[in-house]
MARVEXRO-436846 format. One line per 5 residues: number of its first residue (from 1); for each residue x, y, z of N, C-alpha, C. Coordinates in nm, 3 decimals. Layout:
NUM) X/Y/Z/X/Y/Z/X/Y/Z  ... $
***
This chain:
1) 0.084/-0.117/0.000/0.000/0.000/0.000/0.088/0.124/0.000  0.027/0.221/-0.123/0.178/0.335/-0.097/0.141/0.477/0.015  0.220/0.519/0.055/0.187/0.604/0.136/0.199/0.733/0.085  0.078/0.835/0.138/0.109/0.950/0.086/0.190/1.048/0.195  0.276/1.150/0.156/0.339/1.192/0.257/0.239/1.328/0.311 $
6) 0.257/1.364/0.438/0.203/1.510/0.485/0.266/1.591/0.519  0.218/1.739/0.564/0.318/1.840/0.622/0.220/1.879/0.727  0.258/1.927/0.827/0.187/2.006/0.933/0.141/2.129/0.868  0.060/2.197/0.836/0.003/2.350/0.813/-0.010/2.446/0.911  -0.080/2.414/1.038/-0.098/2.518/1.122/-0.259/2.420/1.202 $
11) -0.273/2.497/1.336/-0.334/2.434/1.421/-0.452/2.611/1.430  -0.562/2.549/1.407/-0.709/2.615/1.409/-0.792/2.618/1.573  -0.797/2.693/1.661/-0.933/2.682/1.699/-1.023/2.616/1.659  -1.136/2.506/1.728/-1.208/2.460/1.659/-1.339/2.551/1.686  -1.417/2.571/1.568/-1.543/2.661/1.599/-1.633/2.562/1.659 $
16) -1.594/2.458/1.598/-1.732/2.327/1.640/-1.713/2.318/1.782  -1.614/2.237/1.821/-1.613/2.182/1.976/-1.555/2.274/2.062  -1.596/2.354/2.159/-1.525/2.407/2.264/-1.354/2.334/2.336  -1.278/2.432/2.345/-1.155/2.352/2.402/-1.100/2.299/2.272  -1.147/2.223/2.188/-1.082/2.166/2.126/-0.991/2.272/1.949 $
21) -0.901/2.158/1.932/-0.842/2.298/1.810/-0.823/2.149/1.697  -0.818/2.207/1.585/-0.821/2.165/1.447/-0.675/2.173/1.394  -0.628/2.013/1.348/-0.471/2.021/1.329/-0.480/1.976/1.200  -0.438/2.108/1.097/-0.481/2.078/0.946/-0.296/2.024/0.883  -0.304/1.881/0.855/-0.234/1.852/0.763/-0.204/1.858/0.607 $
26) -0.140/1.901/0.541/-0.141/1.921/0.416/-0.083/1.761/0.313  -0.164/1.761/0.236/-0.117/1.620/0.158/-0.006/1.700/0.045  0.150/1.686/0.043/0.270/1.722/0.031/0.255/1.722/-0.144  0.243/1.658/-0.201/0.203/1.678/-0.377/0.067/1.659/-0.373  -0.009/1.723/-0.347/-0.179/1.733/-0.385/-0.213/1.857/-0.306 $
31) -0.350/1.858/-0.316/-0.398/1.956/-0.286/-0.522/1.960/-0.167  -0.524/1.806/-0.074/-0.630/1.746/0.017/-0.509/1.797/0.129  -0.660/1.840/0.219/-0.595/1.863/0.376/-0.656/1.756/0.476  -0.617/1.701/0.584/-0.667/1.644/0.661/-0.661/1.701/0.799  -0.824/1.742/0.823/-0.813/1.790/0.921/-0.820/1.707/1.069 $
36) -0.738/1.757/1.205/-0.736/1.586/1.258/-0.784/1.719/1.404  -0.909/1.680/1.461/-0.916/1.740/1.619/-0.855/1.736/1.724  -0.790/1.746/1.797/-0.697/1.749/1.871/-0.717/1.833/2.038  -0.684/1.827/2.113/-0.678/1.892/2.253/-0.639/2.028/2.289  -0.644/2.064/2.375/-0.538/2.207/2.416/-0.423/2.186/2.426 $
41) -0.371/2.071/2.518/-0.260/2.058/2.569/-0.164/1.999/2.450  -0.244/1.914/2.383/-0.180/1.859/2.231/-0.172/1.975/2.161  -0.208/2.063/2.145/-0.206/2.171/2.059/-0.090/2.232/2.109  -0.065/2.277/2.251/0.000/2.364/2.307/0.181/2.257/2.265  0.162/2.130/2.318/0.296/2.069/2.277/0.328/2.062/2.093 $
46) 0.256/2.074/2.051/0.303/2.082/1.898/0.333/2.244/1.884  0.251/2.370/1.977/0.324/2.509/1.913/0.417/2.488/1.974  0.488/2.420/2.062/0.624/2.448/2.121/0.715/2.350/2.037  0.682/2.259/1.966/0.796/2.218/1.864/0.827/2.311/1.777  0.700/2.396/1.694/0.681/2.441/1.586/0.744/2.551/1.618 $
51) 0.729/2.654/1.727/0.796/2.762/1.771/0.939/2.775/1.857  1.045/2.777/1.779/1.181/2.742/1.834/1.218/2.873/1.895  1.097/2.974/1.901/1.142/3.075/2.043/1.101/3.057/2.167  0.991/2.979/2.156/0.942/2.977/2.277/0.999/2.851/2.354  1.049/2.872/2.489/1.125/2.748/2.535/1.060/2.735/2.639 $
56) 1.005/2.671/2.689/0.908/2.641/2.817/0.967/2.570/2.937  0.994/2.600/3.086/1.064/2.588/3.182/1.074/2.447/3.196  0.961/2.385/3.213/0.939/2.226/3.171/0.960/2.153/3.089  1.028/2.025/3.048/0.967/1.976/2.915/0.824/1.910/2.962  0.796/1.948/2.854/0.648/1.846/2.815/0.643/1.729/2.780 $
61) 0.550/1.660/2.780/0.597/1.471/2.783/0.645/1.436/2.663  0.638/1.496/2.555/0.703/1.480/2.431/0.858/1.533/2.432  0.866/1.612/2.461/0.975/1.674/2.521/1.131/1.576/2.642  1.020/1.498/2.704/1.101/1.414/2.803/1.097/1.254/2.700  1.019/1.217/2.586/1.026/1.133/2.522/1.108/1.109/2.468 $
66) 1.151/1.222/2.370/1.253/1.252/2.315/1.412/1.209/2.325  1.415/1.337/2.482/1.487/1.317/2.564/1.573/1.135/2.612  1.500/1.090/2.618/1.478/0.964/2.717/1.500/0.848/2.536  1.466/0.905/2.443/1.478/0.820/2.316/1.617/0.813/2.300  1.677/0.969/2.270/1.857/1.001/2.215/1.872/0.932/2.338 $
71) 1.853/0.922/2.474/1.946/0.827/2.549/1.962/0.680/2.495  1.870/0.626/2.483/1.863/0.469/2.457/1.887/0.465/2.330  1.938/0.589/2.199/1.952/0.551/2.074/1.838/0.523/1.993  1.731/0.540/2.018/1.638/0.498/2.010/1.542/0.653/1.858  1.535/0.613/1.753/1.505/0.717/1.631/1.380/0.711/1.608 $
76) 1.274/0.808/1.612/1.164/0.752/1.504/1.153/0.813/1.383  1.170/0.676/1.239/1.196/0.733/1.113/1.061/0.765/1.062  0.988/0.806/1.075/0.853/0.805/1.028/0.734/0.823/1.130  0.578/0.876/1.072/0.451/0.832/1.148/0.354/0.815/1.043  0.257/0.735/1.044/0.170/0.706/0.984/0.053/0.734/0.997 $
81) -0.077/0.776/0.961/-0.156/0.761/1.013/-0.213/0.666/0.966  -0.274/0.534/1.034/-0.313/0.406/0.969/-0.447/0.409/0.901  -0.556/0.466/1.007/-0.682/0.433/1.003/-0.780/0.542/1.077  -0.894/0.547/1.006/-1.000/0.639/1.069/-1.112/0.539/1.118  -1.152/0.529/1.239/-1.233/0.459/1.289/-1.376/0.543/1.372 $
86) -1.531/0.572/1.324/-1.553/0.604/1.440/-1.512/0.743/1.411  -1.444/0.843/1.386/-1.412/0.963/1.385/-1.304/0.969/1.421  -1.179/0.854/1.507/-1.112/0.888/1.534/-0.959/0.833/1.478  -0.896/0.936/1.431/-0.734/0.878/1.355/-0.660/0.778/1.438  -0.601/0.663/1.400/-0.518/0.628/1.462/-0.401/0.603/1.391 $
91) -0.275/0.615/1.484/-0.130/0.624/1.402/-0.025/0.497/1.437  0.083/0.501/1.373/0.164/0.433/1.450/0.308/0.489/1.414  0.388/0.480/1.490/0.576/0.534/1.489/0.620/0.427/1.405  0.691/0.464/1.338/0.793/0.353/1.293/0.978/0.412/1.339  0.976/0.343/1.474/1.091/0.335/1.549/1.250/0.234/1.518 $
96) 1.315/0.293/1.540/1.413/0.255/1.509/1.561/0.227/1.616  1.637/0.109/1.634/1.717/0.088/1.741/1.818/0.027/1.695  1.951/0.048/1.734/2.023/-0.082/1.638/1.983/-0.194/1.518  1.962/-0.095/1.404/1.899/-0.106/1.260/1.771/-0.206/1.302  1.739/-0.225/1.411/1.600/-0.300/1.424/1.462/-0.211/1.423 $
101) 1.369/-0.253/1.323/1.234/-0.111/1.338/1.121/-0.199/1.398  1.057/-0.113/1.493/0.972/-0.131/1.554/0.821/-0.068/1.557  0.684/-0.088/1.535/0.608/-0.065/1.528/0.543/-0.016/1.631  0.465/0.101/1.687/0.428/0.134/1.819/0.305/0.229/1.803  0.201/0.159/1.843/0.093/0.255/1.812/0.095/0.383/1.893 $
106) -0.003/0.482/1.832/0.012/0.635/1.950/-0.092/0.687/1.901  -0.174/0.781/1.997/-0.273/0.860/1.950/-0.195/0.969/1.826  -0.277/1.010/1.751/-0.219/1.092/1.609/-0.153/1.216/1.666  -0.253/1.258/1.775/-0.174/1.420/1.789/-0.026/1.417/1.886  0.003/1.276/1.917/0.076/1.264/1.987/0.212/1.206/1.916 $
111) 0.153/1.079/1.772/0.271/1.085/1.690/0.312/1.243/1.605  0.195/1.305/1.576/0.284/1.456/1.514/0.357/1.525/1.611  0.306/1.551/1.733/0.401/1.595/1.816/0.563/1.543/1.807  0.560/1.387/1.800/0.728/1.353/1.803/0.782/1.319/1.711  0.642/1.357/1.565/0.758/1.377/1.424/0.807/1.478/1.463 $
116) 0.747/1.600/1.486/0.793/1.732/1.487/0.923/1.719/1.542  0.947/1.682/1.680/1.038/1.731/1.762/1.185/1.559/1.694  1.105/1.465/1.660/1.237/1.396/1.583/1.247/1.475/1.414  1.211/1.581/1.377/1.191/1.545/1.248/1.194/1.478/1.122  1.061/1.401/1.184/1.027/1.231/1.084/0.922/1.238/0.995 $
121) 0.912/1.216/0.887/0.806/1.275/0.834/0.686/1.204/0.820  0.564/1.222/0.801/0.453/1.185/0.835/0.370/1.144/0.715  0.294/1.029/0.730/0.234/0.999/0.574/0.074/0.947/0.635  0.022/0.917/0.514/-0.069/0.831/0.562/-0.124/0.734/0.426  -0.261/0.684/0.414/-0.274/0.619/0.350/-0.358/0.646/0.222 $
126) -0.418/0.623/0.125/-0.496/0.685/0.063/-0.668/0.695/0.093  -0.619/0.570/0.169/-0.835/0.537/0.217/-0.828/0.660/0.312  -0.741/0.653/0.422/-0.783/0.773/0.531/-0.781/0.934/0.467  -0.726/0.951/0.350/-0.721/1.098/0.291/-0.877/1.079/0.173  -0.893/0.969/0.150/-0.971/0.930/0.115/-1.143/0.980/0.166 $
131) -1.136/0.935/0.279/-1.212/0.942/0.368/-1.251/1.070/0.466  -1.140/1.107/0.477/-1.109/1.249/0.587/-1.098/1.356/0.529  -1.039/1.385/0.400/-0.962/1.456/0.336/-1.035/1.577/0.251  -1.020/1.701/0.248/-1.110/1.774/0.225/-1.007/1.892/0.130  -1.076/1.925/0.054/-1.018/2.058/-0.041/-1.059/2.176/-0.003 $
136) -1.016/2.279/0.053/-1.052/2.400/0.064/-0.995/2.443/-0.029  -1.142/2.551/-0.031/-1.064/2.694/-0.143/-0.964/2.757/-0.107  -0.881/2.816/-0.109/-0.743/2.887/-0.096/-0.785/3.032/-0.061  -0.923/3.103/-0.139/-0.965/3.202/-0.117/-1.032/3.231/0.068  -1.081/3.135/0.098/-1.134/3.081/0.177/-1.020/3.071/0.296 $
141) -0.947/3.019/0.320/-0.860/2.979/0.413/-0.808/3.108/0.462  -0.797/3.111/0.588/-0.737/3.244/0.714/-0.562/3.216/0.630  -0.519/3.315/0.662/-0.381/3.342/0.625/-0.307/3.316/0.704  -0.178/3.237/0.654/-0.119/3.181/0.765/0.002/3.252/0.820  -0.022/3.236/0.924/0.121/3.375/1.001/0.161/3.278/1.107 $
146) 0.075/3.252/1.200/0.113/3.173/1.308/0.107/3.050/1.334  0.151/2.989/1.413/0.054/2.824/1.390/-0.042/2.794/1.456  -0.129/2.897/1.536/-0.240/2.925/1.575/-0.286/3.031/1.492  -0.411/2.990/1.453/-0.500/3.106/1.391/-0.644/3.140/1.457  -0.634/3.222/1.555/-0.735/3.234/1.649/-0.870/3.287/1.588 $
151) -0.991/3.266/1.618/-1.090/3.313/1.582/-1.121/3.478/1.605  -1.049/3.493/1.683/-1.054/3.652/1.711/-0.916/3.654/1.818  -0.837/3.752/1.767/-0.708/3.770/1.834/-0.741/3.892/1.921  -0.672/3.903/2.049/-0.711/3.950/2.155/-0.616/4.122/2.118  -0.657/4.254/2.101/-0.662/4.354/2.106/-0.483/4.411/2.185 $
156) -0.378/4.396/2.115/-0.259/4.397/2.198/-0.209/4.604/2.137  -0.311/4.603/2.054/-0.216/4.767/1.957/-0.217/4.863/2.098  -0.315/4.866/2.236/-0.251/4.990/2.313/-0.108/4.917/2.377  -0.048/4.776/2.387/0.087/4.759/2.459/0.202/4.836/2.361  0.309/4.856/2.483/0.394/4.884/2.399/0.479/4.755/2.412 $
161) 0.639/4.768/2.269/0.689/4.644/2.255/0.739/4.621/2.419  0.798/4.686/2.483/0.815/4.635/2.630/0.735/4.584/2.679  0.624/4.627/2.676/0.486/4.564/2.730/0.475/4.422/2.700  0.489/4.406/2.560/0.458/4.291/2.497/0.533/4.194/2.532  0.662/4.231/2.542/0.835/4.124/2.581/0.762/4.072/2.742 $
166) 0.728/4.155/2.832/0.692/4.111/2.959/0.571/4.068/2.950  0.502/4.037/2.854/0.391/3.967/2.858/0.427/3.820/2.814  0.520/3.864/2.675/0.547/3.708/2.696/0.628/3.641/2.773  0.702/3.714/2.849/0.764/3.619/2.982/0.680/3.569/3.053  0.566/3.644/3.096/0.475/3.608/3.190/0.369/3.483/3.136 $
171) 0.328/3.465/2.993/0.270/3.346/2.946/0.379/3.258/2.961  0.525/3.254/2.894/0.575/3.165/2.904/0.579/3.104/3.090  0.612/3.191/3.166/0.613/3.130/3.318/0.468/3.074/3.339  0.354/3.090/3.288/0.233/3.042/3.318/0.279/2.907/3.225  0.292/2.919/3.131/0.301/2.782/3.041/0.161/2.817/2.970 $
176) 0.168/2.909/2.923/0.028/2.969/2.802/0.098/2.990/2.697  0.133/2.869/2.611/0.223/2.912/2.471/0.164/2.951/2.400  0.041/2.930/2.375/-0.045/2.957/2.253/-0.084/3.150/2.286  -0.066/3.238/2.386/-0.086/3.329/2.391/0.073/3.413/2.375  0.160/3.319/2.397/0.312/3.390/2.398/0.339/3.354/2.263 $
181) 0.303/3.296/2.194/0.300/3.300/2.030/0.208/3.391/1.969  0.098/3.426/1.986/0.057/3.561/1.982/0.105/3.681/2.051  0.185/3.715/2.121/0.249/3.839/2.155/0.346/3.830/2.041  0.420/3.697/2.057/0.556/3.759/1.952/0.504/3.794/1.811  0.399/3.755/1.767/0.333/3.743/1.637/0.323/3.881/1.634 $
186) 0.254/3.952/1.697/0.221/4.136/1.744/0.351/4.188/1.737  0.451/4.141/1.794/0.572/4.213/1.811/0.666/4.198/1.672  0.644/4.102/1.593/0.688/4.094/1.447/0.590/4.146/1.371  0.503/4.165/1.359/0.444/4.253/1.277/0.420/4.383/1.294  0.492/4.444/1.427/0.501/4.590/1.465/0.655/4.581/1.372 $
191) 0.756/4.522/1.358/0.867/4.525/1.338/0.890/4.496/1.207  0.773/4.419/1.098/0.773/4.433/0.993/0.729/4.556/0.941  0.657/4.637/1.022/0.621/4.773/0.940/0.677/4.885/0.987  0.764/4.848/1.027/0.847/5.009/1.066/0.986/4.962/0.936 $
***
């Protein structure tokens, strides 16, 4: 069965489900996205792969996975997503150890999380793009700047950039990445137009 490859696009607010956010994959030569629902906290550990400014005091369990993998040598060359069941994706790692590969299932938002942070790249199959896989218009689609695209971004034009720098210290010490990726977002686009 051949696999098609994906890219991460950017992570949506979901309008439908409260709490929850929308993790739109892009199918890498085509033009189908797969959109996969996902958590806060899953959301929040994928903007901290995706955002290599923001460094968070903790690692996050992907973060200590990782970690705990380069010890034991331990690679993952790949993620898959296998199957849509029910509404819900399921994936698996294709791991790697002294040239031995190993198969290991994982919830989806949790194998993109540790493609991201191994960067392994991600495929899936044709039935599940098949099945899941949706074409948006291009006209249509929010513009992509951040890897959150909030439904309404919170009003930052009276801070000043100092303001903003100590705001995002203060999300980052809360562990609110998804709002300290919107300050810096404000603070680069004050800095693209001057």
């Amino acid at each position: 069965m051949s696999l098609i490859e994906l890219r991460l696009n950017r992570i949506s607010y979901s309008q439908n489900q409260s709490g929850a956010y929308a993790m739109i994959l892009d199918e890498v030569k085509g033009n189908r996205k797969l959109p996969v629902v996902i958590g806060e906290f899953e959301a929040q550990s994928i903007a901290v792969a995706l955002e290599k400014e923001i460094k968070p005091h903790r690692p996050f369990t992907h973060d200590l996975f990782k970690n705990f993998a380069f010890r034991f040598d331990i690679i993952i060359k790949r993620v898959i997503i296998t199957k849509l069941v029910d509404g819900v994706f399921y994936s698996s790692l294709i791991c790697e150890r002294d040239k031995i590969e190993e198969i290991i299932d994982s919830r989806t938002s949790d194998a993109i999380s540790l493609a991201l942070r191994f960067q392994a790249p991600i495929y899936t199959h044709e039935h599940v793009l098949e099945s899941a896989g949706v074409i948006l218009d291009q006209d249509n689609l929010p513009q992509k700047g951040n890897v959150f695209d909030e439904i309404s971004e919170p009003d930052y034009q009276d801070l000043s950039i100092q303001e903003l720098e100590k705001a995002i210290q203060k999300a980052v010490k809360n562990e609110d990445y998804e709002r300290a990726a919107q300050l810096r977002d404000e603070i680069s686009k004050r800095n693209n137009n001057t």
